[in-house]
Every structure is written in structure tokens, then in C-alpha cells.
C-alpha positions, 0 to 999 in steps of 0.5 A, spaced: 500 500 500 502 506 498 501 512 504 502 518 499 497 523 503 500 529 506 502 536 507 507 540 510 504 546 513 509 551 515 507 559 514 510 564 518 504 566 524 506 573 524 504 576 517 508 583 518 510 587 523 508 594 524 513 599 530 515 592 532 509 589 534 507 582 529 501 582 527 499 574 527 494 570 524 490 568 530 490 576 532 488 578 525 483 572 524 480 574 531 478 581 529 475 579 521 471 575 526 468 579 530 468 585 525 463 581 520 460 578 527 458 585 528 455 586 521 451 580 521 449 583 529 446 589 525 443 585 520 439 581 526 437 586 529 434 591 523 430 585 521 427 584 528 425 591 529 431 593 535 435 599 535 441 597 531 445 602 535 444 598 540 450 593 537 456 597 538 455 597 545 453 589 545 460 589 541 464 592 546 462 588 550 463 581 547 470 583 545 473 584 552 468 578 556 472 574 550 479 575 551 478 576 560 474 571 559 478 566 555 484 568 558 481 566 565 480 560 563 486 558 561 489 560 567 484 557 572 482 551 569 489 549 566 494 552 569 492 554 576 499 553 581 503 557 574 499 564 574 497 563 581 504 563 584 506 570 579 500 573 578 503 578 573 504 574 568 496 573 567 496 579 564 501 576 558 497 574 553 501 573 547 505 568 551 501 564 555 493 560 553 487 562 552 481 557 553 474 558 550 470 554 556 473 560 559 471 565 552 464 562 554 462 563 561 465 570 560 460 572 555 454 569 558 456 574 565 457 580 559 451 579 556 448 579 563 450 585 564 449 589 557 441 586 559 440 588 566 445 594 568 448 601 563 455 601 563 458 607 560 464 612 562 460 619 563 463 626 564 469 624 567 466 618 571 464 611 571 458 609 571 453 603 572 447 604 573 440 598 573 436 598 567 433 593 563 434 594 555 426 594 552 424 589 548 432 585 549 431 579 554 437 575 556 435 569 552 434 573 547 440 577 546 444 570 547 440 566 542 442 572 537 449 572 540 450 565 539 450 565 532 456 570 530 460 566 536 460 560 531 462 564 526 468 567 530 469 560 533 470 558 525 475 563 524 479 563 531 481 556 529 482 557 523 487 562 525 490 557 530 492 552 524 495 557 521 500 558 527 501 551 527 498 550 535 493 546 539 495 541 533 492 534 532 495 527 535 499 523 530 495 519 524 494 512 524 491 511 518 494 512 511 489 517 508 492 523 510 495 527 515 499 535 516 506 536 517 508 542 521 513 545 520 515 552 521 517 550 529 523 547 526 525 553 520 525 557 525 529 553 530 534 551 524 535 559 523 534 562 529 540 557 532 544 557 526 548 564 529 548 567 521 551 561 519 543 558 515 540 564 512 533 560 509 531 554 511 524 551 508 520 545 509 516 541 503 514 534 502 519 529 500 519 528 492 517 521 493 512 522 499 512 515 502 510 514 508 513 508 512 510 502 516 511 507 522 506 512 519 513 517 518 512 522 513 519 524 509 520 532 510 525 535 505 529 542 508 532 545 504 537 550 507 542 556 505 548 557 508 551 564 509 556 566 503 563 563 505 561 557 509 564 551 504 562 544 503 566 542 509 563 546 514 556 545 511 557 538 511 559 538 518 553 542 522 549 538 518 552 531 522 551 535 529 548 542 529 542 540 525 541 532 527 540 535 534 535 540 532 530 535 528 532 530 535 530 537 540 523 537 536 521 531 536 522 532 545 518 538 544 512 538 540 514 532 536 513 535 529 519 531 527 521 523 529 528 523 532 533 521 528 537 517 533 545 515 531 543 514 525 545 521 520 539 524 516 541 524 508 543 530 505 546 533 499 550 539 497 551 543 493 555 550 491 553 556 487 556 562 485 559 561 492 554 560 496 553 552 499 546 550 499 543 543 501 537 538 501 536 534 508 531 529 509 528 528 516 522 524 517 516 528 520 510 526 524 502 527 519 498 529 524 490 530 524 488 539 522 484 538 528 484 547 527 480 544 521 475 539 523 473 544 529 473 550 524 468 546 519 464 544 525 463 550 527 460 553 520 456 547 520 452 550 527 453 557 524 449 556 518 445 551 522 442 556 527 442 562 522 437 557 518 433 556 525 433 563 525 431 565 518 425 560 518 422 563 524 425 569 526 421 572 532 417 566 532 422 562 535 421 560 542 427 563 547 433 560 548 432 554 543 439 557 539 442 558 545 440 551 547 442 548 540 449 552 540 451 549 546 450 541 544 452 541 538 458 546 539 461 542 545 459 536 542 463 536 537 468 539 541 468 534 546 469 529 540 475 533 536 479 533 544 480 525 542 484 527 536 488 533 539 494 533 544 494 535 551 494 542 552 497 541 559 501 535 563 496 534 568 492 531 563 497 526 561 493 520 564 486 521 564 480 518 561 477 525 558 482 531 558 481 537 561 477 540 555 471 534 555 470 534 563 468 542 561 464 541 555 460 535 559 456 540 563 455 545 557 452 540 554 447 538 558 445 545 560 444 546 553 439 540 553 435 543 558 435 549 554 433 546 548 427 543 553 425 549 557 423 554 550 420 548 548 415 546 554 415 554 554 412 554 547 407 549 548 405 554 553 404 560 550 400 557 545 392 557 545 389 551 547 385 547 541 378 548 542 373 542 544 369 539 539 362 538 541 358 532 538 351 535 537 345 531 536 
């Protein structure tokens, strides 16, 4: 059988930087999210008859409870003893984990807020005062809510494909399978103290996997001008044998190629040494994908509920139906996935699935309660009297 089916997946996460601040693709995809989030929030609103100025405000609203929230999450559901022991570093977000259980709990107390209190800074002061929003009952605001949130859902793991993080455990099957291979690019140069200019990674011209479900992974690098064949065959040997080995202990994108050296060739041009090294990679499931699909599924599924019955649909039905299918498929896709901490090593259901079990049922329980509260409000069925 011949297992042909891979990619190596390597783009830079920063797109560029701007005064020294990159601007990744996980930021960007971020804010596309909720940009057109919003605009969706005004289409809702209009149709329904609601003040679409109101939507800014709801917009500021989601936007801090995402990143408080989700950034909360992570810090208390997965690394509780780091952040609590060096409460400062809670505050560095780019270099530390966001959680969307975290994301979710922090827009359900947002959105609370919006309904019942006005927020605003007025007149040099704070203000928060009690007042309930006409016409916007929480169930809803977060059934409207809902929909957007899978959108943006969509694009946030999108975006974290492309930073080749929270990536998907080795494949076992001979279907197909993505190789990241950024992390070990930049490793190469970064380390290489000016000696390799570029290094790239593409799948291996044969593209055959072994019986071990490795995949060949060409790195082709560039020396700098005036290193000789010599010199290149050697870092080759040690500096980056031991690279692809620390890879394959960290993030084990690569296997470790052990004693035995990684094949090469070399060649030089107008001076300059370049070369082709073969290294075998580790295809893993684009689990980012497969939660990005999923989630566009359940956005289009309640847009459909929403086009179809618009008002007439009973409070807290999308809201119900957003948290079973979401964390549903969240708690399958956690299957797939590596362990976002060591403390999950071991356990039955990680960290991410325990969170998603009451979600889930607290979605049913919506789902039951806007329909028994829609039987309810309709008008009995008249008797027929049998007249003789």
C-alpha cells in the first residue's frame, strides 16, 4: 500500500510587523471575526425591529468578556499553581493560553450585564447604573449572540492552524495527515548564529510514508556566503541532527533521528553552499480544521433556525442548540488533539471534555425549557362538541 497523503504546513504566524509589534494570524483572524460578527449583529437586529445602535455597545462588550474571559480560563482551569504563584504574568497574553470554556462563561456574565445594568464612562466618571434594555431579554440577546460566536469560533481556529498550535495527535491511518513545520525553520535559523540564512520545509519528492506512519520532510537550507562544503557538511552531522532530535522532545513535529545521520546533499553556487536534508516528520490530524468546519456547520445551522422563524422562535432554543452541538463536537475533536497541559497526561477525558460535559447538558435543558415554554404560550385547541 502506498501512504502518499500529506502536507507540510509551515507559514510564518506573524504576517508583518508594524513599530515592532507582529501582527499574527490568530490576532488578525480574531478581529475579521468579530468585525463581520458585528455586521451580521446589525443585520439581526434591523430585521427584528431593535435599535441597531444598540450593537456597538453589545460589541464592546463581547470583545473584552472574550479575551478576560478566555484568558481566565486558561489560567484557572489549566494552569492554576503557574499564574497563581506570579500573578503578573496573567496579564501576558501573547505568551501564555487562552481557553474558550473560559471565552464562554465570560460572555454569558457580559451579556448579563449589557441586559440588566448601563455601563458607560460619563463626564469624567464611571458609571453603572440598573436598567433593563426594552424589548432585549437575556435569552434573547444570547440566542442572537450565539450565532456570530460560531462564526468567530470558525475563524479563531482557523487562525490557530495557521500558527501551527493546539495541533492534532499523530495519524494512524494512511489517508492523510499535516506536517508542521515552521517550529523547526525557525529553530534551524534562529540557532544557526548567521551561519543558515533560509531554511524551508516541503514534502519529500517521493512522499512515502513508512510502516511507522513517518512522513519524509525535505529542508532545504542556505548557508551564509563563505561557509564551504566542509563546514556545511559538518553542522549538518551535529548542529542540525540535534535540532530535528530537540523537536521531536518538544512538540514532536519531527521523529528523532537517533545515531543514525539524516541524508543530505550539497551543493555550491556562485559561492554560496546550499543543501537538501531529509528528516522524517510526524502527519498529524488539522484538528484547527475539523473544529473550524464544525463550527460553520452550527453557524449556518442556527442562522437557518433563525431565518425560518425569526421572532417566532421560542427563547433560548439557539442558545440551547449552540451549546450541544458546539461542545459536542468539541468534546469529540479533544480525542484527536494533544494535551494542552501535563496534568492531563493520564486521564480518561482531558481537561477540555470534563468542561464541555456540563455545557452540554445545560444546553439540553435549554433546548427543553423554550420548548415546554412554547407549548405554553400557545392557545389551547378548542373542544369539539358532538351535537345531536
Amino acid at each position: 500500500m502506498e501512504l502518499l497523503h500529506f502536507i507540510v504546513w509551515d507559514p510564518d504566524p506573524s504576517i508583518f510587523s508594524i513599530f515592532g509589534l507582529d501582527v499574527r494570524w490568530y490576532g488578525l483572524m480574531f478581529a475579521v471575526g468579530f468585525l463581520i460578527g458585528q455586521q451580521i449583529m446589525f443585520y439581526l437586529y434591523r430585521q427584528e425591529g431593535k435599535p441597531a445602535q444598540d450593537v456597538e455597545t453589545l460589541t464592546i462588550f463581547m470583545v473584552v468578556a472574550t479575551i478576560i474571559g478566555a484568558r481566565l480560563g486558561h489560567v484557572f482551569f489549566y494552569e492554576p499553581d503557574k499564574y497563581l504563584s506570579d500573578p503578573i504574568q496573567i496579564l501576558n497574553i501573547r505568551g501564555g493560553g487562552l481557553a474558550s470554556h473560559g471565552a464562554a462563561i465570560g460572555i454569558l456574565t457580559a451579556l448579563f450585564l449589557y441586559v440588566n445594568y448601563l455601563i458607560r464612562f460619563h463626564k469624567g466618571k464611571f458609571e453603572v447604573k440598573k436598567r433593563k434594555r426594552p424589548g432585549q431579554s437575556y435569552l434573547w440577546v444570547v440566542d442572537k449572540v450565539v450565532i456570530v460566536t460560531a462564526f468567530i469560533g470558525a475563524l479563531i481556529r482557523i487562525g490557530n492552524f495557521m500558527n501551527s498550535e493546539i495541533v492534532g495527535m499523530p495519524t494512524q491511518t494512511p489517508e492523510y495527515g499535516v506536517v508542521f513545520g515552521h517550529w523547526l525553520e525557525e529553530s534551524i535559523v534562529r540557532n544557526s548564529q548567521g551561519q543558515i540564512v533560509s531554511a524551508e520545509a516541503s514534502a519529500e519528492e517521493s512522499g512515502r510514508w513508512n510502516e511507522r506512519f513517518e512522513a519524509p520532510v525535505l529542508l532545504e537550507l542556505e548557508f551564509r556566503k563563505g561557509i564551504d562544503t566542509a563546514a556545511a557538511a559538518q553542522y549538518i552531522r551535529s548542529d542540525i541532527q540535534q535540532m530535528v532530535r530537540y523537536q521531536s522532545r518538544g512538540e514532536a513535529f519531527f521523529t528523532d533521528p537517533g545515531p543514525e545521520p539524516l541524508p543530505y546533499s550539497l551543493q555550491q553556487r556562485s559561492g554560496v553552499v546550499s543543501a537538501r536534508v531529509v528528516a522524517n516528520g510526524v502527519p498529524r490530524h488539522p484538528t484547527q480544521l475539523y473544529e473550524a468546519a464544525s463550527y460553520l456547520f452550527i453557524f449556518f445551522l442556527l442562522f437557518a433556525i433563525w431565518s425560518r422563524y425569526k421572532g417566532r422562535a421560542p427563547e433560548g432554543l439557539l442558545f440551547g442548540i449552540f451549546l450541544v452541538t458546539l461542545f459536542g463536537f468539541r468534546f469529540i475533536w479533544e480525542f484527536m488533539k494533544e494535551n494542552q497541559v501535563a496534568f492531563e497526561e493520564g486521564m480518561v477525558l482531558n481537561m477540555g471534555q470534563w468542561l464541555s460535559i456540563p455545557l452540554v447538558l445545560a444546553g439540553v435543558y435549554f433546548i427543553l425549557q423554550s420548548l415546554r415554554r412554547k407549548r405554553s404560550e400557545e392557545p389551547p385547541v378548542p373542544s369539539q362538541q358532538k351535537v345531536s
